[in-house]
C-alpha positions in Angstrom: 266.1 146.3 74.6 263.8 149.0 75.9 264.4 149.8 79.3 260.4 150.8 81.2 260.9 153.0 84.1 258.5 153.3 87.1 258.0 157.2 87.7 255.7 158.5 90.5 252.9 161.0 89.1 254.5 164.3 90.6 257.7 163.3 88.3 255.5 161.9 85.2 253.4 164.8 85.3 256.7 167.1 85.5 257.8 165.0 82.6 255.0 165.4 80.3 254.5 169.0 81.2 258.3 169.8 79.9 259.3 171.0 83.9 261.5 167.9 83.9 263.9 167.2 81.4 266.0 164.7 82.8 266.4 161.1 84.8 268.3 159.9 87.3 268.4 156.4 87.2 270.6 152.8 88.4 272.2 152.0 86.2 273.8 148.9 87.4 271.4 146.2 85.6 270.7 148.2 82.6 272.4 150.5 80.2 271.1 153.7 79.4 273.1 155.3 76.0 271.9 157.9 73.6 269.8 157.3 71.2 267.9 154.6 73.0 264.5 154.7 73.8 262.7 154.0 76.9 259.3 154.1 78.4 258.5 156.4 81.6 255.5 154.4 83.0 253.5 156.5 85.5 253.7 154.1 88.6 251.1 154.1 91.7 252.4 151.8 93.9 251.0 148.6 95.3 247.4 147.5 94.9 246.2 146.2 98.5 247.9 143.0 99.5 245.4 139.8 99.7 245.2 138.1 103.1 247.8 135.7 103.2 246.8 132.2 104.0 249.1 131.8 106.8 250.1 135.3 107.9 246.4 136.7 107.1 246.6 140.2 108.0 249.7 140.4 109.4 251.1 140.6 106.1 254.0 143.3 105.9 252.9 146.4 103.1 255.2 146.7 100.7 257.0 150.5 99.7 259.1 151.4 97.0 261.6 153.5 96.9 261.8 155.3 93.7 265.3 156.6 94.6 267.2 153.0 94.7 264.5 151.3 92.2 263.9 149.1 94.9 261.2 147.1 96.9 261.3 147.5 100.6 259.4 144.9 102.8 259.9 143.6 106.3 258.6 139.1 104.9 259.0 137.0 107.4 261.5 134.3 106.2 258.7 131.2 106.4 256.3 133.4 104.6 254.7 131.9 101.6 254.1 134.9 100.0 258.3 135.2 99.1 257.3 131.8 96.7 253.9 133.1 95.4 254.6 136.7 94.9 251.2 137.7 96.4 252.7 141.5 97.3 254.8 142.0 93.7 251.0 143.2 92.4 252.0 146.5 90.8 249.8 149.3 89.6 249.9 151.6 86.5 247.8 154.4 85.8 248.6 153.5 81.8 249.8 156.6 81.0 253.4 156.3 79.9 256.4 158.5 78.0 258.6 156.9 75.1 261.6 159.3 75.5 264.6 159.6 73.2 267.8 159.4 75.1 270.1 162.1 74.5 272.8 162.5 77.0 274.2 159.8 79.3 276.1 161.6 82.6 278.0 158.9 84.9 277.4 160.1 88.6 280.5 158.0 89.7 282.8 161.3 90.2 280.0 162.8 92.3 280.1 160.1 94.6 276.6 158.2 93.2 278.2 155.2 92.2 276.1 153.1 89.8 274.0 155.9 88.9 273.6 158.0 86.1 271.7 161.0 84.3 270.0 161.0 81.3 268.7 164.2 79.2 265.9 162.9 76.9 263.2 163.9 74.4 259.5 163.1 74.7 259.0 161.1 71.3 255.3 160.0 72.1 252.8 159.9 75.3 250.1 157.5 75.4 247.6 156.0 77.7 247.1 152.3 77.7 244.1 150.6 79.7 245.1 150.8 83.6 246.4 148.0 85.0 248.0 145.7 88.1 251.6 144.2 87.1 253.8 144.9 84.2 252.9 146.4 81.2 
């Protein structure tokens, strides 16, 4: 299984550019070993959230924090939107990295538990058509 990583463009660009030569990832719902590939998707955030039907605009933004790989939002509990997924409508610029793993460095003994490093080699960089959601 290929693992595709959201990366802001500062980090990409660092990436591509050869300034950047490793990740720091969670690693609790994935493995990362060497020798895998994975794909470094330049991430731009959230496109602009549609009105909600019952919240209209009201509706919380969304943020990501690229730190914990996580989604932070302040949805009410009787929102709608936690069903329909209205605010999960990611953006890609389309560029993206396939990278080699090389070294895997467990960050548990530095006190980042579930975390690790990665060194890596860029095997390809290509450009896709932008898009919202996955790729």
């Amino acid at each position: 299984m290929i693992n595709y990583l959201k990366t802001k463009p500062e980090y990409f660009e660092a990436v591509i550019s050869g300034k950047k030569l490793f990740e720091i990832r969670s690693a609790t719902d994935r493995r990362f070993e060497p020798g895998k590939n994975c794909v470094l998707q330049e991430y731009l955030g959230y496109e602009e959230i549609p009105q909600c039907p019952k919240f209209g605009a009201n509706c919380p933004k969304i943020e990501y924090d690229p730190y914990n790989e996580q989604d932070y939002f302040d949805i009410p509990d009787d929102c709608e939107r936690r069903l329909c997924e209205a605010y999960r409508n990611e953006l890609y610029s389309g560029r993206e990295a396939v990278v080699k793993i090389k070294d895997v460095f467990d960050l548990s003994a530095a006190g980042i538990a579930g975390y690790v490093a990665f060194t890596f080699d860029i095997l390809q960089i290509r450009e896709r058509k932008r898009s919202g959601g996955v790729q």
